[in-house]
C-alpha positions in Angstrom: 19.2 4.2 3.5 21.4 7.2 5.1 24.2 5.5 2.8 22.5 5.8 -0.4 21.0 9.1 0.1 24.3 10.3 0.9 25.2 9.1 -2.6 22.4 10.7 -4.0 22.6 14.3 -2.3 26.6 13.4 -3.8 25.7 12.7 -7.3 23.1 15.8 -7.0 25.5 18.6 -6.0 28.1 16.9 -8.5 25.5 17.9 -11.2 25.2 21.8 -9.2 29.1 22.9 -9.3 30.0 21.4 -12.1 26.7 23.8 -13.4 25.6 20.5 -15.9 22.4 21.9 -17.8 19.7 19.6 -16.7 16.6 18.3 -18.8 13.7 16.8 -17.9 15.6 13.0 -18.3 18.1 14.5 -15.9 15.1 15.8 -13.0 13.2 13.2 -13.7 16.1 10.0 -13.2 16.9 12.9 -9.8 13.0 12.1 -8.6 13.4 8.2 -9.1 17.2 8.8 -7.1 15.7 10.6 -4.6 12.9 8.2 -4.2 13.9 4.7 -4.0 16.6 6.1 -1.3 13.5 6.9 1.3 13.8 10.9 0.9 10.7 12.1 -0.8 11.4 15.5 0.6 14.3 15.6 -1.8 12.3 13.8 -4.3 9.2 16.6 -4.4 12.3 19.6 -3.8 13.8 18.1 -7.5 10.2 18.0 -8.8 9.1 21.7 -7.9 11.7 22.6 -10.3 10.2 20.8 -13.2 8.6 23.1 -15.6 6.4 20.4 -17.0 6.5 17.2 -15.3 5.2 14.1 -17.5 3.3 11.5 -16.5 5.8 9.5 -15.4 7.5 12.2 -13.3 4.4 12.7 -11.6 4.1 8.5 -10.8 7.8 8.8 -9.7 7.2 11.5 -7.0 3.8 9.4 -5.6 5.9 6.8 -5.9 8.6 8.0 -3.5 6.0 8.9 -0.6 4.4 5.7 -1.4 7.9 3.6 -0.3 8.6 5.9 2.9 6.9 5.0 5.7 7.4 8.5 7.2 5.3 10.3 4.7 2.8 12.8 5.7 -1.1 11.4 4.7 -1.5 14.3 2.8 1.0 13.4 -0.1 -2.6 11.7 -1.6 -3.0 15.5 -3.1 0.1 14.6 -5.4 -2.3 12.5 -7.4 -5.3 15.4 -7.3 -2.6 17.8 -8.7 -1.6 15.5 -11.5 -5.5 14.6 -12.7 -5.3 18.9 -12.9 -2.5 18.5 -14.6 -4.1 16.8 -17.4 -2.0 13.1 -16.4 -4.2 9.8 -16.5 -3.2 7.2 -13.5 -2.2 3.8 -14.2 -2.0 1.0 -12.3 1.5 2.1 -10.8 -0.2 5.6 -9.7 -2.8 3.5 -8.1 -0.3 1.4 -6.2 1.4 4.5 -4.6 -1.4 5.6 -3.7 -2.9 2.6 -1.9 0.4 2.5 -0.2 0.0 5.5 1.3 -3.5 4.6 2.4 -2.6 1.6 4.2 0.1 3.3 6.6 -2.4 6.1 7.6 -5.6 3.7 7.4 -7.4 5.8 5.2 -9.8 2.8 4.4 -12.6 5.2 2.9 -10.2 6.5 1.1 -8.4 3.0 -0.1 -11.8 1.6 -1.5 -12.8 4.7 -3.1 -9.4 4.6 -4.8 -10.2 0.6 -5.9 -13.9 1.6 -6.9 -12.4 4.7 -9.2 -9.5 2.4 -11.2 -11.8 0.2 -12.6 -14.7 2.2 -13.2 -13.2 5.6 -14.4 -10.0 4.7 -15.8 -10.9 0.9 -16.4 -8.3 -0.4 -14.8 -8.2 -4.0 -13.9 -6.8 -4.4 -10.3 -3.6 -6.9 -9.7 -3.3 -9.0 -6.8 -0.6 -6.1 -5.2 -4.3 -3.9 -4.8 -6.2 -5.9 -3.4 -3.5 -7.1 -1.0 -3.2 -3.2 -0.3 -6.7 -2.4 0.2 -7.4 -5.8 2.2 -4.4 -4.5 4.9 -6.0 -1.4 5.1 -9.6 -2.3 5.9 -8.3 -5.1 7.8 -5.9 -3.3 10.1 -9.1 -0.8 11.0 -10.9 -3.2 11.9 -13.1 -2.9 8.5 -13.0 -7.0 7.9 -16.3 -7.3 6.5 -16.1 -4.4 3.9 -12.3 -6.6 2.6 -15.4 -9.6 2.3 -17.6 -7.7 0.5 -15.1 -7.0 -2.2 -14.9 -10.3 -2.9 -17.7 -10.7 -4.3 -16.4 -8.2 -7.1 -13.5 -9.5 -7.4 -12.7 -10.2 -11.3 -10.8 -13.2 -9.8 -10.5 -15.7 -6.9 -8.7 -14.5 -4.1 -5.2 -15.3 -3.6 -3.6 -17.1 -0.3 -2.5 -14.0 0.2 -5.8 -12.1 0.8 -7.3 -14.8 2.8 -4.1 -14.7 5.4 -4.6 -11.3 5.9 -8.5 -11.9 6.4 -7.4 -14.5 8.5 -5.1 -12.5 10.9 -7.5 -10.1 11.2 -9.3 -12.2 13.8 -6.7 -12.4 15.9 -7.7 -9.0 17.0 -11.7 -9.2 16.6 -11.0 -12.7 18.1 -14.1 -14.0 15.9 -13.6 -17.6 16.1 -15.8 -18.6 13.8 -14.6 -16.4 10.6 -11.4 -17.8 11.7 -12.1 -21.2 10.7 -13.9 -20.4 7.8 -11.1 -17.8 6.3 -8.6 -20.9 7.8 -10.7 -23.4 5.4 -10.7 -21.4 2.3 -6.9 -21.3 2.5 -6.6 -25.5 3.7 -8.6 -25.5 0.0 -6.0 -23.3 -2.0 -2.7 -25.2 0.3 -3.3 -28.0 2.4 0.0 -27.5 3.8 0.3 -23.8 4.5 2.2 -24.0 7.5 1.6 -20.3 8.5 -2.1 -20.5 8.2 -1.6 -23.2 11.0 0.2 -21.0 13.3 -2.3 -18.0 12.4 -5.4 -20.3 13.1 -3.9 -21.6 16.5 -2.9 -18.2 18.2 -6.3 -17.6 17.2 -7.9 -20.2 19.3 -5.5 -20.3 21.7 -6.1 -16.4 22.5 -9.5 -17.4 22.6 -9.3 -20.2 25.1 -6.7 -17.7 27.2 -9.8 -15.1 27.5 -12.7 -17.2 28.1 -10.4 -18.5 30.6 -9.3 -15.3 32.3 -13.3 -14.4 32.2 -14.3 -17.5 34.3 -11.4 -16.9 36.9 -12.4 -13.8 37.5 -15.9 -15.0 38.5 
């Protein structure tokens, strides 16, 4: 990553001496630079300079907090400032910003996020949102709210959603929602060879601490 935002930063004061009048393709193609090379400091420093940022400027820049995982939880007011701005969100917008909710567990803030795309902006969710959201509540130890969303799903849920459900018993060590998330995905893939391994750390966590308990009596 150093590498390529050396090339960026290159290309950027290239474009500064050589005094090349920029437009807003120009700021806008810096943002994306700045951003898929994991500096959205760089990325929001470009932006500030835009006079009127489009709607796709403004996904770029969320975009580019969205893909660091050193961003600051607060970069969420990117998308506040662009609804002021008079931008509607799409389904990209909505992916930045679940991003950024799962690697500061915001998981208020992630469902509120999945609630407002489909019923403001009608907006049907793809399989990348849910898997977002589900990580979120998940990883906060919010697994029953990630199972009440299923039952609003406009879909079945993937493997995908039902590993993570799964996993998240390893910490709640719930035995018993661990076989039944572990049977919906033996439905889906008999031969889902990481479910396997997920399920059995599972119970053989389990088995370690009842184990331990009994010793120590």
């Amino acid at each position: 990553i150093n590498a390529e935002y050396g090339e960026a930063r290159q290309l950027h004061n290239t474009i500064f001496e050589r005094q090349i009048p920029k437009d807003s393709k120009m700021e806008t193609a810096l943002v994306d630079m700045y951003g898929r090379r994991g500096s959205p400091e760089e990325a929001q420093h470009v932006f500030d300079q835009i006079a009127n940022p489009s709607a796709i400027t403004w996904n770029l820049l969320l975009s580019s907090y969205g893909n660091s995982r050193q961003t600051d939880p607060k970069a969420i007011e990117i998308y506040d400032r662009m609804l002021a701005a008079g931008h509607k969100p799409d389904r990209l917008t909505f992916i930045s910003l679940l991003r950024i909710c799962n690697q500061h567990k915001l998981a208020k803030q992630a469902v509120e996020y999945l609630n407002q795309m489909q019923t403001v902006y009608q907006i049907k969710p793809e399989p990348t949102h849910y898997v977002l959201v589900f990580r979120t509540l998940c990883y906060s130890g919010q697994t029953e709210e990630a199972e009440k969303i299923i039952e609003s799903m406009n879909s079945p849920p993937t493997i995908g959603l039902w590993v993570i459900l799964l996993k998240s018993c390893f910490r709640s060590r719930n035995q018993e929602k661990a076989k039944y998330f572990y049977d919906k995905i033996k439905e889906l893939d008999p031969n889902h060879q990481k479910a396997e391994e997920i399920y059995q750390k599972i119970i053989n966590s389990n088995t370690k601490g009842s184990q331990q308990t009994v010793d120590k009596h």
